[in-house]
N, C-alpha and C positions, 0 to 999 in steps of 0.2 A: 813811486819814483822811477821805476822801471821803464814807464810810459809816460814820459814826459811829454812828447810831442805830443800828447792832444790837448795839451795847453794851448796851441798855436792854432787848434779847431773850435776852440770857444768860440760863440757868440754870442748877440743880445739873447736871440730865443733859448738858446742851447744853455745861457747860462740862469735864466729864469726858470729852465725847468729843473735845472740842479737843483737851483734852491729849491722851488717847490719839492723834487724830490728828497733833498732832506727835512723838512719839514713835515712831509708824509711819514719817513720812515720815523722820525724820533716818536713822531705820535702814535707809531704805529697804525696807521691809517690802513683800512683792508682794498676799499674799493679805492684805485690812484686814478688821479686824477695827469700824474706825471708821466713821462715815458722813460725805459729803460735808456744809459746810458749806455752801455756796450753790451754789444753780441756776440756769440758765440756761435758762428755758422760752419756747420760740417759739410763741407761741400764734397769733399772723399772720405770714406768712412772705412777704405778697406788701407793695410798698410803691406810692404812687402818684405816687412822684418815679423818674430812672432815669440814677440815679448810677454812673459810669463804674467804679468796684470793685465795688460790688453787682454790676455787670452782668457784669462778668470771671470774680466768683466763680458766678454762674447759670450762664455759661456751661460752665467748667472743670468744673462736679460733678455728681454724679447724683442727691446724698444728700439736696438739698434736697425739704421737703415743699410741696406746694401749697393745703392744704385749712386752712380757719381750726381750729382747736382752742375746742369748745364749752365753756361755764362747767362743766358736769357734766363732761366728761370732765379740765378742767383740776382741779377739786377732787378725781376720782381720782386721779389722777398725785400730788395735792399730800398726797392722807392716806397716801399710799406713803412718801413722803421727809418730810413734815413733821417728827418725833419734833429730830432734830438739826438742823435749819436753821435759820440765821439772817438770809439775804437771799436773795429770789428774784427775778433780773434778768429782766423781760420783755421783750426785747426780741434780735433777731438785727439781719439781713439786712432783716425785716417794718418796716414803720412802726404800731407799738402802738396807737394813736388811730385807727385806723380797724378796730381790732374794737367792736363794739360792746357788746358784755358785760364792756369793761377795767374802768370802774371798778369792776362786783360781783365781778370775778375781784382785786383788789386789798382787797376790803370784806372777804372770804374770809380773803385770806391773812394779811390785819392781825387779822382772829380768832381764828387759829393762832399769834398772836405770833411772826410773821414782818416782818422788813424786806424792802421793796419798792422797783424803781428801775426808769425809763424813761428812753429815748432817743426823742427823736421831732425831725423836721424843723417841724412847725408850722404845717405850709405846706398848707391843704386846710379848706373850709370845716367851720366845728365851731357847733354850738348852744352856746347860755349853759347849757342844763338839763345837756348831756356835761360840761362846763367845770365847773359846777354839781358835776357826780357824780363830777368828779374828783378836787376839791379837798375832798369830803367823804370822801373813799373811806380814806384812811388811808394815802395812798402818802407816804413817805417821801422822795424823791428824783427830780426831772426834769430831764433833760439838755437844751436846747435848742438845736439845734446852725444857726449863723447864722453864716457864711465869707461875711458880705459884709454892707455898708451899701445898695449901687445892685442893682438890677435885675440888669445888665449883669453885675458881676463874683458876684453872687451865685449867679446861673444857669448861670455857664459848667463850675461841677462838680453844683450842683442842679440837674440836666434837669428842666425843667417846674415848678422851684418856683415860686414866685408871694411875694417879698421884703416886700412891701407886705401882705397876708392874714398872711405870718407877726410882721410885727410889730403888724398889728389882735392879732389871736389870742394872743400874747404880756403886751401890756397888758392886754384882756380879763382874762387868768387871772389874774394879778398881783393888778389891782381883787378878783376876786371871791376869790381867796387874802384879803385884807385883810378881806373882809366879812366873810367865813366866822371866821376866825380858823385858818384851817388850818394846820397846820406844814410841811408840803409845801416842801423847799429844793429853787429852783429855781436851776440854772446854766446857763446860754451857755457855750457852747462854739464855737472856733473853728480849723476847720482849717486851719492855713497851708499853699496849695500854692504861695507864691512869687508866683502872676498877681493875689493878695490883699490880700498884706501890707500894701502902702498902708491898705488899709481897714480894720484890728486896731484900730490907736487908739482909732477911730470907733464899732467894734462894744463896744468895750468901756464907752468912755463913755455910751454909748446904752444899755447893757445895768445901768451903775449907776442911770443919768437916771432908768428904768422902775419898780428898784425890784428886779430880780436879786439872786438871794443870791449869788454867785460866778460871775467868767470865766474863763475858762479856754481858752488858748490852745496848740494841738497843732501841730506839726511833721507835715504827713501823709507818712506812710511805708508807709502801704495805697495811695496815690495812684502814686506811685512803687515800686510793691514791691518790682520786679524789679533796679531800681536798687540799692533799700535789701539787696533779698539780698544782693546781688554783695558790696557792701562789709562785711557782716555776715559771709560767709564768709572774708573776709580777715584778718576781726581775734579771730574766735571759732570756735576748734578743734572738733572733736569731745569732747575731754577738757573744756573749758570747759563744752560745752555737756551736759554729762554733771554734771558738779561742780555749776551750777546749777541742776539738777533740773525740776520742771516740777509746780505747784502744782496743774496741771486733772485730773490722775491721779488725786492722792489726795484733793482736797479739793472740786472741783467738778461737778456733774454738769449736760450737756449736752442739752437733750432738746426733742428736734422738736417740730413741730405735730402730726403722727399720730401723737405716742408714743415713739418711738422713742429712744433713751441710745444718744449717742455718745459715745467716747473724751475728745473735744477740740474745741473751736470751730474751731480751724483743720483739724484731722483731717478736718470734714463738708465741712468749703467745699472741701480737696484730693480728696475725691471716696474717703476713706476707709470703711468698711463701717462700719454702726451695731453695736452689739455688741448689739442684741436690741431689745423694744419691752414697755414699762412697760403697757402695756392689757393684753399675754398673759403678761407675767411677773412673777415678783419683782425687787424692788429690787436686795436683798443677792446674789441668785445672778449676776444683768447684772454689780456690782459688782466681780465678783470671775472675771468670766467668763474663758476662758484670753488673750483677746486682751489687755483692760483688765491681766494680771498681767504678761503678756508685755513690753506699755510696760513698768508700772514700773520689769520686770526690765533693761530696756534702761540706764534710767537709775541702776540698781545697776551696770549694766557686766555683767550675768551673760547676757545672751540679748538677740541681734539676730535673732529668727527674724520678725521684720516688716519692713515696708519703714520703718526707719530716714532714709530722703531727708525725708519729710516733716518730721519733727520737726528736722530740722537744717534746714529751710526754712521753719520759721516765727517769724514775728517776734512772735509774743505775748511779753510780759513778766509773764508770768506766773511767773516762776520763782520757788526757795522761797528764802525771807529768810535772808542771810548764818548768823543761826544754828541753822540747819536743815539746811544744807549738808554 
């Protein structure tokens, strides 16, 4: 519900592949015949904050890219998979707002009648004209993510953010959202690690005072991961986590800054192999490559020929809604 607006990007095609898509997945179907509905495209992968799990996952993987993704090559990747999509998440690992062709790579995808969504910390000097280009660009959806009121408790999981720039730059955009008449819903988002909480109330009130379309307060359990496994192993079997299936297989596609279609968001950060690269391939053949068949087959129950540890190690809740199961 989060993502409402791409209700408004349905079509006849778009919504026959839905259906076929769930149809696929209830049956568990290996080789799809369906296309993914939304992507995940990392088009900057470096950030200029240096947040204690980003940095865990930089270190853990190999899969991560370095290099920004240009508007031209972003608009190839995007006329590959465009036909069925209906949201394209920019954002990983990267802080979004500091490419500087986001908003025409959002002006794009809103021409494709595509729904668009960012995550971004806020925190890093920005022009009124970027701010400007943003709020005209047609983006859908901005997450602002602000785990503190003070300096002090803000920065102590934001390395180097700057509390004070991010609430200039938050008003900023608000005003110039208002001017413009942009639709652009924006939310605050906050992670509670515990050393916080005092500070929720605060960020929340501050985040209606401003003029936020929604807060939105998380329990961090990437912060803790290894904690959160442990107790996740203990309450969700193999058979459970087989029963619940796994929504990234069949419905979303995951794809680097160089190109590259992985399996799974958590698959690239545990340092899993990319299943090919959308510059030197096709969509549909990556899609359906024996690796990406191999998962789904796992979570049919019919083939463990991968390493299986990951996927019973990741805390995405992605999985497919009770009547898909």
């Amino acid at each position: 519900m989060r993502h409402k607006s791409i209700i408004k990007r349905m079509t006849g095609r778009r919504l026959l592949n839905c259906i076929l898509l769930c149809t696929e997945l209830k049956a568990r179907k290996t080789h799809l015949k369906s296309s993914p509905i939304i992507a995940r495209i990392n088009t900057y992968p470096l950030c200029n904050l240096k947040c204690p799990a980003c940095q865990r996952i930089a270190k853990s993987t190999t899969a991560s890219a370095t290099g920004m993704m240009t508007l031209t090559q972003y608009r190839e990747i995007l006329d590959k998979i465009a036909a069925h999509l209906l949201l394209v998440v920019l954002y990983d690992e990267g802080e979004p707002l500091l490419h500087p062709e986001l908003p025409q790579i959002i002006r794009y995808t809103a021409s494709r009648n595509i729904s668009t969504s960012i995550s971004t910390n806020l925190s890093m000097p920005l022009s009124d004209k970027y701010l400007l280009d943003l709020m005209t660009s047609g983006l859908d959806r901005m997450t602002v993510s602000m785990d503190g009121m003070t300096q002090e408790t803000y920065a102590r999981y934001r390395i180097g953010g700057d509390i004070a720039m991010l609430k200039a730059n938050l008003e900023r955009l608000l005003r110039l959202r208002k001017q413009t008449g942009s639709k652009t819903r924006v939310e605050v988002q906050f992670l509670d690690f515990g050393f916080n909480a005092h500070e929720k109330s605060d960020v929340k009130e501050y985040a209606a005072r401003v003029g936020a379309d929604d807060f939105r307060a998380l329990p961090s359990s990437i912060y803790g991961l290894e904690e959160y496994l442990a107790d996740r192993s203990k309450t969700l079997s193999e058979r459970d986590h087989l029963r619940r299936g796994c929504l990234d297989v069949w419905s979303i596609a995951h794809i680097s800054s160089d190109g590259r279609l992985f399996p799974c968001d958590f698959g690239e950060d545990s340092g899993m192999p990319a299943v090919g690269n959308l510059f030197r391939e096709d969509f549909a053949t990556l899609w359906n490559k024996p690796r990406m068949t191999a998962i789904r087959a796992y979570f049919k129950g019919t083939d463990g020929s991968f390493d299986t540890s990951i996927c019973m190690r990741c805390p995405s809740t992605n999985e497919a809604p009770f009547f898909l199961r």
